[in-house]
C-alpha positions in Angstrom: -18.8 0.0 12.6 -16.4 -2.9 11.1 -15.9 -3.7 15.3 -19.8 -4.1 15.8 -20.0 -6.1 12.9 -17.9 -8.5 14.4 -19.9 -8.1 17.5 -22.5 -9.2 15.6 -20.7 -12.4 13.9 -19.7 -13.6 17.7 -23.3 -13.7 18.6 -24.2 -15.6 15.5 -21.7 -18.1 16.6 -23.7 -18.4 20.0 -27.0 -18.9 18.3 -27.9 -15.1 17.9 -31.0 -15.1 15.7 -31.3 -10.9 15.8 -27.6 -10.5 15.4 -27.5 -13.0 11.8 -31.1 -10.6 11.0 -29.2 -7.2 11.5 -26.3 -8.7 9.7 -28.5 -9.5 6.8 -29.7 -6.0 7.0 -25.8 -4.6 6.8 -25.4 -6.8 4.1 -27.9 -7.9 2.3 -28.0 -4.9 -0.6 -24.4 -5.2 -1.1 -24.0 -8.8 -1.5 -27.0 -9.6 -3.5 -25.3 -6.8 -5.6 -22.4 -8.3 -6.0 -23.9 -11.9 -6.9 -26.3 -10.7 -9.6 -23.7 -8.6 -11.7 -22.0 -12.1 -11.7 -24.8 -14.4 -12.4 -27.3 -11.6 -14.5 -30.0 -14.0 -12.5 -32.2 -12.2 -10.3 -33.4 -14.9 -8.8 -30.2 -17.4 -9.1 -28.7 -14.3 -7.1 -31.6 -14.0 -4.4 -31.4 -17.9 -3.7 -27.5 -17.8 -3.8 -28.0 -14.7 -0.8 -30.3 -16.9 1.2 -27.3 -20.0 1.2 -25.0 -17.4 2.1 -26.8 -16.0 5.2 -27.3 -20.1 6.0 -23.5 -20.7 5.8 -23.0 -17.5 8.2 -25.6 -19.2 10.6 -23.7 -22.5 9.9 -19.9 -21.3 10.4 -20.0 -17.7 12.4 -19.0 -20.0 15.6 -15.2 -20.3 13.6 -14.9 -16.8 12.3 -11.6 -15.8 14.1 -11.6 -12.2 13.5 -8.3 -12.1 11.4 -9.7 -10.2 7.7 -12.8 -7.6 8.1 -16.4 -9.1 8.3 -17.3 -7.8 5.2 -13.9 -9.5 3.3 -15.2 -12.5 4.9 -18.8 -12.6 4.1 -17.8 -11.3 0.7 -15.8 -14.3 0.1 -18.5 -16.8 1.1 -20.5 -15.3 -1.8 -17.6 -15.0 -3.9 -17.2 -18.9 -3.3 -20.9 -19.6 -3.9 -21.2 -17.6 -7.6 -18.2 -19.9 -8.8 -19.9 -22.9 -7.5 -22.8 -21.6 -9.5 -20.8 -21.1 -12.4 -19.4 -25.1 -12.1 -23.0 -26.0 -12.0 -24.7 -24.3 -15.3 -21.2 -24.5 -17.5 -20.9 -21.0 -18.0 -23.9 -21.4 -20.3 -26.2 -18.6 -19.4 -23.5 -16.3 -17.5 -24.0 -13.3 -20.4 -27.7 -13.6 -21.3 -29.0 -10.2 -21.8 -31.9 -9.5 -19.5 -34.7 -9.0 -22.2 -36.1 -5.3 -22.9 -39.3 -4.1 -21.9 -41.3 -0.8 -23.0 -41.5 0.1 -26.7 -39.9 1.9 -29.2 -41.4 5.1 -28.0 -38.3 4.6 -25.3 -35.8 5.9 -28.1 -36.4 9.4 -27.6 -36.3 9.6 -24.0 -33.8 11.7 -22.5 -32.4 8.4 -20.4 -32.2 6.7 -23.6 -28.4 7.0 -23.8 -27.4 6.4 -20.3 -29.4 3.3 -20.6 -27.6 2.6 -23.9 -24.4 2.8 -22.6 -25.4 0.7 -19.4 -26.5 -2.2 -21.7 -22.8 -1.6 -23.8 -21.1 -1.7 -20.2 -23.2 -4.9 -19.0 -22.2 -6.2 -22.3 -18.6 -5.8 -22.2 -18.8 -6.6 -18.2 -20.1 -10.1 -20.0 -17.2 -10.8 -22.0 -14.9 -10.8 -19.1 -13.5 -14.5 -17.8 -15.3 -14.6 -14.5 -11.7 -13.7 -12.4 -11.8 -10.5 -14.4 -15.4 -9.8 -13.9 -15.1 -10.2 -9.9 -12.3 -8.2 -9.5 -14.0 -5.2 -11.1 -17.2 -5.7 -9.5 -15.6 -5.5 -6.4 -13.3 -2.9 -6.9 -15.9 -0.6 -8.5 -18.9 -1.5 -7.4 -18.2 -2.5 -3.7 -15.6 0.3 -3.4 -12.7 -2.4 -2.0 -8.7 -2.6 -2.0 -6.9 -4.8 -3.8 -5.8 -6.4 -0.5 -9.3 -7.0 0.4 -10.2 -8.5 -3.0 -6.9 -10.6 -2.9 -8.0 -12.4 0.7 -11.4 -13.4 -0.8 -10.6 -14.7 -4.3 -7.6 -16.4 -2.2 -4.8 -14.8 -4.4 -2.0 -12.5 -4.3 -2.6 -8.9 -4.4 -0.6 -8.4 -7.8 -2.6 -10.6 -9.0 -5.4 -8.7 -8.7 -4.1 -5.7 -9.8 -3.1 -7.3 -12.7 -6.2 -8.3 -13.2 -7.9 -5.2 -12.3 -4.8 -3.7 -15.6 -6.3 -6.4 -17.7 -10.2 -6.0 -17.5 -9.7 -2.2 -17.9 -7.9 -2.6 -21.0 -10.3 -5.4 -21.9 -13.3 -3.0 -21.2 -12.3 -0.1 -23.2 -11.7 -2.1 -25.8 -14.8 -3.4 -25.9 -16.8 -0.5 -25.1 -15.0 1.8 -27.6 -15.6 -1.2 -30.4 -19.5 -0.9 -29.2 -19.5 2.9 -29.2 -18.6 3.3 -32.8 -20.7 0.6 -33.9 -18.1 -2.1 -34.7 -19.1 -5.4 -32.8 -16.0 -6.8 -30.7 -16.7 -10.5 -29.5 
């Protein structure tokens, strides 16, 4: 699959518009994924998509071939959220998304899975923003530290210490929430 995708890329570079639509199709769910568990900005995250489909139409011509497709178009993203980040300050980065329904919510069965979702979005909030990507991509985008390494542009025990870091950083934070302490 990873060799059609690059398939794909090389007819971006000639001015492929179907091949840059199927890669947005291979992509798209991922990626926005990935930019909105940075930004907690749905639509921050769906404009920061469109740019990065714009700068694979812009650059697919000089993609070489030399890390997977995915490493690559993850790292244009990757690139993008800590321009974003430049731009507001860090100031809205951990707004909670607001809560809907009513209290009658409370004694639904999903009640505690959501509970512990908003403790985990929480705590995912309190990580500096290196942390935060690391995990996200690791856990959420299922990829090696080697892979994470070539698109934050580091190391790869560097990201593996990272990844030791935000898991200690995490349960600390989780188990603090859990038992009803609160742990900036």
């Amino acid at each position: 699959m990873s060799e059609n995708h690059h398939f794909l890329v090389q007819q971006v570079g000639q001015g492929d518009k179907q091949a840059l639509a199927a890669l947005y199709r291979a992509y798209e769910r991922p990626v926005y994924k990935f930019i909105v568990s940075r930004l907690n900005d749905p639509h921050e995250a769906a404009d920061i998509l469109h740019e990065v489909f714009m700068d694979i139409w812009r650059v697919a011509a000089s993609f070489e071939g030399r890390s997977q497709v995915r490493t690559w178009i993850f790292g244009i993203a990757y690139r993008k959220v800590i321009d974003a980040h430049r731009k507001r300050a860090r100031v809205t980065v951990t707004d909670e998304v607001p809560e809907t329904g009513d209290v009658a919510e409370a004694a639904d069965a999903g009640f505690a899975a959501k509970q512990e979702a908003e403790h985990l979005r929480f705590c995912m909030g309190t990580l500096s923003d290196d942390h935060r990507s690391a995990v996200s991509l690791a856990f959420y985008e299922d990829m090696t530290c080697a892979e994470i390494a070539q698109i934050a542009g580091v190391p790869e025990g560097t990201i593996k210490s990272r990844l030791h870091h935000a898991k200690k950083l995490l349960l600390h934070c989780l188990s603090g929430r859990i038992q009803g302490r609160v742990v900036a």
